[in-house]
N, C-alpha and C positions, 0 to 999 in steps of 0.2 A: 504494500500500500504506500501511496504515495503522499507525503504531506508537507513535503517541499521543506523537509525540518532543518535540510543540508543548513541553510538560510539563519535558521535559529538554532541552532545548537551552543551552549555551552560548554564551560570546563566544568560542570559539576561531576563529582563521582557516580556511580550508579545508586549506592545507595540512598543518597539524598534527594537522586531525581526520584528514585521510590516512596520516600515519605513525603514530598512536597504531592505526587501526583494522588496517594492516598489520601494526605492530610486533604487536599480539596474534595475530594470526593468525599469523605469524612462533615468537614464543615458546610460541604452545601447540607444534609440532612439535618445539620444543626439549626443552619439560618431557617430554613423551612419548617421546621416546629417553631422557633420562634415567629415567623411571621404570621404562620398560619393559626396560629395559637391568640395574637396579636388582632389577628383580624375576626377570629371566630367570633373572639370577646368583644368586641367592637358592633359586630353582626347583630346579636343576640341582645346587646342593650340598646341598637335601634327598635329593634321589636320583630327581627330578621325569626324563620323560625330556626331552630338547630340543627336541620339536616341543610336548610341552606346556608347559614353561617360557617358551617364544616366545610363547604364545596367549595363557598370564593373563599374562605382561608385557603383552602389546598389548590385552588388555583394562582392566588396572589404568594402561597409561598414557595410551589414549583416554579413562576416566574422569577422570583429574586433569589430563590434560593439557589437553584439551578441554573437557570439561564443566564439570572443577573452575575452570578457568581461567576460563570463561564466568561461574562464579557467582561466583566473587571479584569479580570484575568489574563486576558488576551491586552487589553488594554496597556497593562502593566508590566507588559513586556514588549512595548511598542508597537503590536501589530494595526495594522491599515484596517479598514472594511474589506477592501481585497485580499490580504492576508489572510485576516481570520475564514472568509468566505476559500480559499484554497486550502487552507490548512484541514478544515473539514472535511473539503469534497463537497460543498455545498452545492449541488444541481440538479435537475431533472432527471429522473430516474429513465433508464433506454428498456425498451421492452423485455431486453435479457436483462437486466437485474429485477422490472419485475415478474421476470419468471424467479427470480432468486429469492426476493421474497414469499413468495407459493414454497416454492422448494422450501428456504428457514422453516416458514412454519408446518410446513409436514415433518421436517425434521424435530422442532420440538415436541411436535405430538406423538410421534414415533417412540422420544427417549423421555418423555412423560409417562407413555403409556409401559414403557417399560420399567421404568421403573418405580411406578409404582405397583407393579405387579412385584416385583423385588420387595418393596418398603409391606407389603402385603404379604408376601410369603416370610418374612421377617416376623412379622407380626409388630412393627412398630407403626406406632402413629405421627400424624402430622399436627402442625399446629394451624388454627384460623385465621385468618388474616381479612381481609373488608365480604369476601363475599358471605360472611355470616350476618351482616343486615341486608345486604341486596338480596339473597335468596328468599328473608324475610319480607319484602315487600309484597302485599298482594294486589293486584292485578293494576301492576304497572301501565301508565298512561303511554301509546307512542312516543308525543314528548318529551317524557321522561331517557326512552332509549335514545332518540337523536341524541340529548341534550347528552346523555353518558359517552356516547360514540365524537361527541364532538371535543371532550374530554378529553379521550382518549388520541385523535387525531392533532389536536390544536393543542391541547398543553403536556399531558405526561408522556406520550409518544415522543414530543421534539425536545422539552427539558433535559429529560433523564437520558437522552441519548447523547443531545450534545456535554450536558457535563460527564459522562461516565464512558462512553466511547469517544468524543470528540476528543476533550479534554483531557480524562485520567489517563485512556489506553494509548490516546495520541501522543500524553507526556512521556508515558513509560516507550514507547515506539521509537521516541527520539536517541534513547539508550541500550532499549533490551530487542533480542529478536522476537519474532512477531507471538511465541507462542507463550514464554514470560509475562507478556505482556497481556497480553488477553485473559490469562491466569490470574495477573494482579488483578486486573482490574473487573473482570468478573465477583471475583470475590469482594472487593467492595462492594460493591453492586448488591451482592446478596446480602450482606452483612446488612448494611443499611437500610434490608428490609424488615429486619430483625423488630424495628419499632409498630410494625402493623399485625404484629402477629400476638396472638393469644391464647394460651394452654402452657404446657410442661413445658421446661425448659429440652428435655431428651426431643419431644413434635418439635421443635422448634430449630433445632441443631438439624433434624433431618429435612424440612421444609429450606433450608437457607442453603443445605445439600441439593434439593431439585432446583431453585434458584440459582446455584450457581452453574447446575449443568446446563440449562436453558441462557444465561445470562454468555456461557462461551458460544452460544450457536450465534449469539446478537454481534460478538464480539470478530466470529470468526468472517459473519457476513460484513460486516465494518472492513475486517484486513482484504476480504476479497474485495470488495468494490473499490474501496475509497470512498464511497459516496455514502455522507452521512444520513440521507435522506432513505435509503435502504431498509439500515436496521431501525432508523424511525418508522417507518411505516412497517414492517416486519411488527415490532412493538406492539404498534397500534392496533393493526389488524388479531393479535393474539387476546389482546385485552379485552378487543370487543367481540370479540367469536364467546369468550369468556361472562362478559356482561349479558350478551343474549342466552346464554345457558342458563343464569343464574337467573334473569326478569322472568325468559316464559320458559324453564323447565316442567311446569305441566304440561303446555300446550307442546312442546318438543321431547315427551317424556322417552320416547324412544329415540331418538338424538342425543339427548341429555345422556342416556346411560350408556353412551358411547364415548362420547367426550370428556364428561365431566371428573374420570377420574384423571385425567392429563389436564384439564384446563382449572382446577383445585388450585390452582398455585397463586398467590396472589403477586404474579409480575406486574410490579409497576402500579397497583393501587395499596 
């Protein structure tokens, strides 16, 4: 993958471009509980109700958290708007990458569905993570789903891509070969989701396990394309395959129990 680092490289050692490229992907999950936390409360004392106060926090905090953080970032290392926009791979996705995103996600549902038949034959459990109130919702309005899909498309999709692929794996890429790299930053990526999830801490260790294997497929489509626009939409598209499982699992009851033990995962909500 190409991200024109020639241009930016430094003389840091490797292991320090490791914890500066952690440390951010670390701190953006920070900033975004605090914003979003910031703004819930803000919400709720306008007279906002709770499940809307939660939303534009989590939108308002994957924007500053994530994004904003991404472009500071870049900023303060001098990059240009066309800078940052190469360093990326920011562009139009060509019809072979999105065949690549079809591809990613049959391959996450492939190494989903396997292993959770593994984490099953084990006898271990998982831990829950948001789709324990959206499955709770009964009988979801369409708008509801747009408005979820549009979520997923316009902010968690291109946030957590650009901070966690652009950014962290892009950091580590300018040091390490492509498969370190992916490794690291994968594993942020999961760790990080560690705050949405709820049960035992043993569910919870294995849950941030399927998260990080899904988390390399995102990463590995990053090093193939270049084009950040990929595994954002890759993302996207799993999230919301995910949110229509969990709104109308009755009405797709036989769908639903085909999927739903690979799509349990709560990437990226």
């Amino acid at each position: 993958m190409s991200h024109n680092a020639d241009v930016f490289l430094g003389d840091r050692p490797q292991a320090r471009n490791a914890a500066i490229a952690v440390g951010l992907g670390l701190l953006g999950i920070v900033i975004l509980l605090i914003v979003s936390t910031i703004v819930g409360v803000i919400g709720v004392t306008l007279g906002f109700s709770l499940g809307v106060a939660l939303i534009v926090g989590s939108v308002f905090g994957q924007y500053i958290g994530f994004l904003g953080l991404s472009v500071t970032y870049f900023r303060r290392r001098g990059f240009t708007r066309d800078h940052i926009t190469s360093y990326l791979g920011v562009r139009w996705p060509t019809l072979r990458e999105l065949g690549i995103v079809i591809g990613g996600y049959l391959a996450i549902l492939l190494l989903s569905l396997v292993i959770g038949l593994f984490v099953e034959f084990l006898g271990l459990e998982t831990a829950e993570g948001a789709e324990r109130q959206v499955s709770g919702i009964e009988n979801p309005s369409p708008l509801l789903a747009v408005g979820a899909l549009a979520l997923m498309f316009f902010v968690v999709g291109p946030c957590e891509e650009v901070l966690y692929r652009g950014v962290v794996q892009g950091r580590l890429r300018e040091h390490f070969d492509a498969v370190p790299a992916i490794l690291i930053a994968s594993a942020v990526f999961a760790v990080v989701h560690v705050i949405a999830l709820a049960g035992s801490v043993a569910g919870a260790i294995v849950t941030i396990g399927i998260l990080f294997v899904t988390a390399n497929v995102l990463g590995f489509v990053y090093e193939y394309t270049g084009n950040i626009v990929v595994p954002t939409l890759l993302h996207a598209m799993h999230n919301s395959i995910l949110l229509i499982v969990l709104l109308y699992g009755p009405e797709l009851e036989q769908e639903a129990a085909v999927l739903a033990p690979a799509l349990l995962t709560p990437l990226g909500l």
